[in-house]
C-alpha positions in Angstrom: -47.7 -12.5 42.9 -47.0 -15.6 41.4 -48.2 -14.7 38.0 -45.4 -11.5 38.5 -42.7 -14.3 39.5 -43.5 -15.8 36.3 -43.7 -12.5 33.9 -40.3 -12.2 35.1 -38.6 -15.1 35.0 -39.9 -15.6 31.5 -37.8 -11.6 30.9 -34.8 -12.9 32.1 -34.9 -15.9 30.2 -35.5 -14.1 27.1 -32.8 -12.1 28.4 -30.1 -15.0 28.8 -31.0 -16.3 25.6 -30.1 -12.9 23.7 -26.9 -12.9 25.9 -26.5 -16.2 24.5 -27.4 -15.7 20.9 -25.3 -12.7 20.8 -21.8 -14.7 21.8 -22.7 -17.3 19.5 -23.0 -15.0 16.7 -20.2 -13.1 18.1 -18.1 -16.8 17.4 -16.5 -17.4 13.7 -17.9 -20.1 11.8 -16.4 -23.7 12.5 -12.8 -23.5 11.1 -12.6 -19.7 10.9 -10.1 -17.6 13.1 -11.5 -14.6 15.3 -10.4 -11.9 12.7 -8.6 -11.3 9.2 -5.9 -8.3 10.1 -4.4 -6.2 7.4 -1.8 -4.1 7.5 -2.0 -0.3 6.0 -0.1 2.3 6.3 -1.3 5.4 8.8 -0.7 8.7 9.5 -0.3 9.3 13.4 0.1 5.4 13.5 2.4 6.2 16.9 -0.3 8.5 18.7 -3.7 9.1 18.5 -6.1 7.8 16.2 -4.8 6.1 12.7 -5.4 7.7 9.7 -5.3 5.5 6.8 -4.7 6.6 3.5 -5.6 5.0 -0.2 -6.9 2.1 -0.9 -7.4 0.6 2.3 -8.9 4.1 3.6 -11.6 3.8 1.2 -12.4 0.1 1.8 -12.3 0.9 5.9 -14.7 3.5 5.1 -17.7 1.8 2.9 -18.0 -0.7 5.8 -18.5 -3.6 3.2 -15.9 -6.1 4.3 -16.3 -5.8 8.4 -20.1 -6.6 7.9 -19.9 -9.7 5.4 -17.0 -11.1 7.7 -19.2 -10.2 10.7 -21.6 -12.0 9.3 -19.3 -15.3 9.7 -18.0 -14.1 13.1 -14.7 -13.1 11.9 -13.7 -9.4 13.0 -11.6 -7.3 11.0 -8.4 -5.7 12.2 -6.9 -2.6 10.9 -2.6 -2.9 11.9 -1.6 0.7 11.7 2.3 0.6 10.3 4.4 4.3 9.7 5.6 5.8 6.7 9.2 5.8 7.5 9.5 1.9 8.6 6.6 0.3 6.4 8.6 -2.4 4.5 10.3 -3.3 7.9 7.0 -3.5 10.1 5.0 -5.7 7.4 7.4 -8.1 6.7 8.4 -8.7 10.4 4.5 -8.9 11.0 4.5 -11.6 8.0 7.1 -13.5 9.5 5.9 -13.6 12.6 2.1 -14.3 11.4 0.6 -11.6 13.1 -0.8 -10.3 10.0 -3.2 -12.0 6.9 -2.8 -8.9 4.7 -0.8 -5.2 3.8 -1.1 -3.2 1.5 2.7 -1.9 0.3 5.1 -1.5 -1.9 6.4 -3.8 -4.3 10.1 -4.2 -3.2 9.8 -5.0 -0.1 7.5 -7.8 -1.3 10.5 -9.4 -3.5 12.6 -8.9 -0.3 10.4 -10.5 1.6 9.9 -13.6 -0.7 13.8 -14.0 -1.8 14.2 -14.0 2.0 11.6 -16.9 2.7 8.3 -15.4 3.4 5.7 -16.3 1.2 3.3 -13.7 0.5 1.3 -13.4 -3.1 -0.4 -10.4 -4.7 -3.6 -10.4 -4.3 -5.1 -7.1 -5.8 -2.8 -4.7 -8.0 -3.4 -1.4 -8.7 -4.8 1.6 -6.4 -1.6 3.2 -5.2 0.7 4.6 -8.2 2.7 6.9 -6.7 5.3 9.8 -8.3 8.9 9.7 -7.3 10.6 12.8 -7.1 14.1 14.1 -7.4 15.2 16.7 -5.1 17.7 19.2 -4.4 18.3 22.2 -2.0 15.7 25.3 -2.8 19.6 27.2 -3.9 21.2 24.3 -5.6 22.3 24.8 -9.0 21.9 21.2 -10.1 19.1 21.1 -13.2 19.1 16.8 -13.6 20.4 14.0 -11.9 23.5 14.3 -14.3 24.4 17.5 -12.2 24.4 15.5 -9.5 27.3 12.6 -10.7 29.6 12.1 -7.5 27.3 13.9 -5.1 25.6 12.9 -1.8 22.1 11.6 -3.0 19.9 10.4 0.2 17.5 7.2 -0.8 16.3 4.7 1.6 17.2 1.9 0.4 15.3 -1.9 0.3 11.6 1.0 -0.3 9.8 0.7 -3.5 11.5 3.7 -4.6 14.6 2.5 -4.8 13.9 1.0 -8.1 12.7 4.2 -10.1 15.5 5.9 -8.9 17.7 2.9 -10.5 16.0 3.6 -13.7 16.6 7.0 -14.1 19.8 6.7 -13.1 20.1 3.9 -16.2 18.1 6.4 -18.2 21.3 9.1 -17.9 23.6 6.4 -18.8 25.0 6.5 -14.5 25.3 3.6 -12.2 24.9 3.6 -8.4 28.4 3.9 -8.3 28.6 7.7 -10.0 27.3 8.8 -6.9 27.3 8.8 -2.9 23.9 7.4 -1.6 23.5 8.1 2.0 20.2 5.3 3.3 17.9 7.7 5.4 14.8 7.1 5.8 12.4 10.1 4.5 12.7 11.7 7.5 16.2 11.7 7.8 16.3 12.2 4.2 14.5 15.5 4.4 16.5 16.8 7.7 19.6 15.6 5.5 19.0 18.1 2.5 18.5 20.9 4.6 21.3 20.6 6.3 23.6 20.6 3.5 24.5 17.2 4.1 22.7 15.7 1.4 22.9 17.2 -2.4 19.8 16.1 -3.3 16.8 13.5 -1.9 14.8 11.0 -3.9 11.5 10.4 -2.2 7.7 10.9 -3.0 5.0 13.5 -2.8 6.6 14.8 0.4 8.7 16.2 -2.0 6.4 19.1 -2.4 6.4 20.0 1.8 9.7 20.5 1.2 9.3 23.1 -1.9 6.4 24.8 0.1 8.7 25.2 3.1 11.6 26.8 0.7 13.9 24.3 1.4 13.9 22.0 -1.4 13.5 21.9 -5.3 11.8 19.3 -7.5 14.1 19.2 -10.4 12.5 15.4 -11.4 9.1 13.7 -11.3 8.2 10.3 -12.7 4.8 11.4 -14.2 5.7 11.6 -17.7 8.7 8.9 -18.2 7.0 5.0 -18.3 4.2 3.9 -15.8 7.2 1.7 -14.8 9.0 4.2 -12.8 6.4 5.1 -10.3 6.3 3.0 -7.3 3.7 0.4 -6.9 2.0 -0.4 -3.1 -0.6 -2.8 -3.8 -2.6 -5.6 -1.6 -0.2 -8.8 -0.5 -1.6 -11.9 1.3 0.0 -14.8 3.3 0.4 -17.5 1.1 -0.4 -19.7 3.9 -4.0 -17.5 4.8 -4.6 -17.7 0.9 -5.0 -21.5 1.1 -6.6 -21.9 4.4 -9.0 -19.6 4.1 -10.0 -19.0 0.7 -13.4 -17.6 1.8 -11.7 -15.0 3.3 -9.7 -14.0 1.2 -12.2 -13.8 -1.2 -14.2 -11.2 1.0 -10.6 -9.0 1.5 -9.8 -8.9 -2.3 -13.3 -8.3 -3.2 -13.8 -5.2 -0.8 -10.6 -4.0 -2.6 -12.0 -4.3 -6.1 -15.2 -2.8 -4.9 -13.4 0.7 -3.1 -11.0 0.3 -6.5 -14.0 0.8 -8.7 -16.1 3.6 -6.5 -12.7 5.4 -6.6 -12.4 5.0 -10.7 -15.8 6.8 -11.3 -16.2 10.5 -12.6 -16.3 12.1 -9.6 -13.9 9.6 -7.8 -10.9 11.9 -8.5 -12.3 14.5 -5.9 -13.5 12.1 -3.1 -10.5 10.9 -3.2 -8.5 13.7 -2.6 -11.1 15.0 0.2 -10.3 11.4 1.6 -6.4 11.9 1.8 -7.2 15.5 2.8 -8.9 14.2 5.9 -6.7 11.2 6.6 -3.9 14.3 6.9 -2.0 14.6 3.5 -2.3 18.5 3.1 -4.6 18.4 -0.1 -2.6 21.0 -2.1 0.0 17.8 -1.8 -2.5 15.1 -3.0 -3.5 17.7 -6.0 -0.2 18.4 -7.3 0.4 14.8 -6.8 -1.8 13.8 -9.4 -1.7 16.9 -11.6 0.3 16.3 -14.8 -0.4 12.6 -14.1 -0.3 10.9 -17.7 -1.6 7.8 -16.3 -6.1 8.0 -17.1 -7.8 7.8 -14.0 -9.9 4.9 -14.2 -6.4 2.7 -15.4 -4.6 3.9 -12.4 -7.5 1.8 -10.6 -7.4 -1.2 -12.6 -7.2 -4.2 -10.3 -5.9 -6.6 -13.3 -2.8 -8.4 -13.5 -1.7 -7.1 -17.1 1.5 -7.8 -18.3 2.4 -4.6 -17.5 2.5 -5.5 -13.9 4.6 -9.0 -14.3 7.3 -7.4 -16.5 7.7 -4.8 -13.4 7.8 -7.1 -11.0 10.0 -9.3 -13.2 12.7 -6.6 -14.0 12.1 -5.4 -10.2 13.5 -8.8 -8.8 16.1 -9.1 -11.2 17.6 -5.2 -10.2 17.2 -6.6 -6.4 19.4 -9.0 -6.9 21.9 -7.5 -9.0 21.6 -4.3 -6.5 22.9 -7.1 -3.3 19.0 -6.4 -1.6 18.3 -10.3 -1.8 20.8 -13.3 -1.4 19.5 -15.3 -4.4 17.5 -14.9 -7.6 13.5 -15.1 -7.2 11.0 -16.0 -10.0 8.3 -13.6 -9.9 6.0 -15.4 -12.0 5.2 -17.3 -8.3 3.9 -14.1 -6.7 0.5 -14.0 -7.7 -3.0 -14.7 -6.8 -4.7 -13.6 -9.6 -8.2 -15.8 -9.2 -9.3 -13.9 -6.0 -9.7 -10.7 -8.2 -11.1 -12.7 -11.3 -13.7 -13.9 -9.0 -14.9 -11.0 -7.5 -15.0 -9.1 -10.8 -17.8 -11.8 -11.8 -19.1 -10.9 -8.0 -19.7 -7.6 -8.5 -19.9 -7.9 -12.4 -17.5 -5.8 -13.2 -16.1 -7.9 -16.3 -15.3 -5.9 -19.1 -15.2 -2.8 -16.7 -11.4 -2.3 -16.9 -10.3 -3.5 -20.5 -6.8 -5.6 -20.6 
């Protein structure tokens, strides 16, 4: 009996001390927070599970960066934001510090810095999408110089604002030659079937609206400069930057790691079976990329070319001369290039993407 009593104390405490074990592994490292939360944008972000899409889709899937921060006790936190508010929701979410990270476009990242934030790009590349010019399915209107003094719906403050600015430059038009109605995409798209809207400047969604008969592409931005395609790439606090550096190592390596498995051969197809099963019809995600003059493997480049900082550069100066920020803002202080220099030594992956 007594020999029993002792079998199974000893049980329970092996038991306890497992317990115990588990909660202190469960426990960040000494001056670590509880998680590293980064923002992404999702489809059925309001109900039902969040589909991700792009780049942070594919580093969600490997798996990579939840186990190495699990490994310090640090849980990683997917924040679901919309398509038609992203810029509004990730920049609140900044302000209020309830995110470390979000991928997204590039001018609401000038926005958000002109305005006081400070937020620094950590990893470029990934997302290069098409903008797209369109009209109603009947409209007679061949370019955007058909459209001088019409109703053109643009959401204004998104990162496609500025593409649209540089076309209309292109034609020799300001903002001024025509009526721009701010909707969001939605409204945009509910706006040019309606009638009340002569054409819509948005991105691939574009193509729903030719499928459905209701709207004509008439413009795309896949053969003009890589400059006219709108850039969402991976921002990080400022503040999270220099606390945690470790961290943010870990985030912007993932990145550079799904970056480079996406870059490959066969990454082309994975990827659109990805967006295809994150809930962008994949007849939308092909003619997306079809026609694309960008190469492939570029598209994923995670470098900081000069390429990137003339964008940026001529991005903030058109925010403020557009009214979107108060004062002008020297983009030269937005990045965080070392996090992505160190990881391509990590994963030696030097002379992968060529300057």
């Amino acid at each position: 009996m007594l020999e029993a009593f002792v079998v199974q104390r000893r049980r329970l405490l092996a038991a306890a001390f497992l317990l115990l074990s588990g909660a202190a592994s469960a426990a960040p490292a000494a001056g670590l927070p509880e998680a590293v939360r980064i923002a992404a944008v999702a489809r059925n972000a309001n109900g039902g599970k969040a589909l991700f899409a792009g780049s942070s889709a594919l580093v969600a899937s490997q798996g990579w960066l939840a186990s190495e921060l699990g490994k310090l006790g640090v849980k990683l936190e997917w924040v679901p934001v919309t398509t038609n508010s992203v810029a509004v929701q990730v920049n609140e979410a900044f302000a209020n510090k309830s995110i470390d990270f979000a991928q997204y476009g590039d001018l609401p990242s000038i926005i958000a810095n002109a305005s006081g934030l400070h937020t620094r790009l950590v990893v470029p590349g990934g997302s290069l999408n098409n903008t797209y010019l369109v009209v109603p399915y009947n409209s007679t209107a061949r370019s955007i110089n058909d459209l001088k003094g019409k109703k053109i719906a643009l959401h204004r403050g998104r990162p496609w604002e500025y593409p649209f600015s540089r076309l209309l430059a292109a034609n020799g038009l300001k903002a001024s030659d025509v009526k721009l109605l701010n909707l969001n995409p939605q409204a945009g798209a509910a706006a040019l079937a309606s009638g009340s809207a002569d054409a819509f400047f948005t991105l691939s969604d574009a193509f729903l609206l030719e499928d459905k008969k209701i709207g004509r592409v008439i413009w795309a931005s896949k053969t003009p400069p890589q400059d006219w395609k709108m850039r969402a790439e991976l921002w990080g606090s400022a503040d999270f930057l220099a606390k945690y550096p470790q961290l943010a190592q870990l985030v912007a390596t993932a990145y550079v790691k799904a970056h480079q498995g996406a870059s490959v051969e066969n990454g082309r197809e994975e990827y659109i079976r990805a967006e295809a099963a994150a809930g962008q019809p994949e007849s939308v995600v092909r003619r997306e990329l079809d026609g694309d003059n960008r190469p492939w493997k570029a598209r994923w480049s995670p470098l900081l070319t000069a390429e990137v900082k003339a964008h940026y550069a001529a991005e903030a100066l058109y925010a403020k001369q557009a009214g979107l920020i108060a004062k002008p803002l020297d983009a030269s202080n937005l990045y965080a290039p070392q996090f992505v220099e160190q990881a391509l030594v990590n994963l030696k992956l030097q002379q992968y993407w060529a300057p």
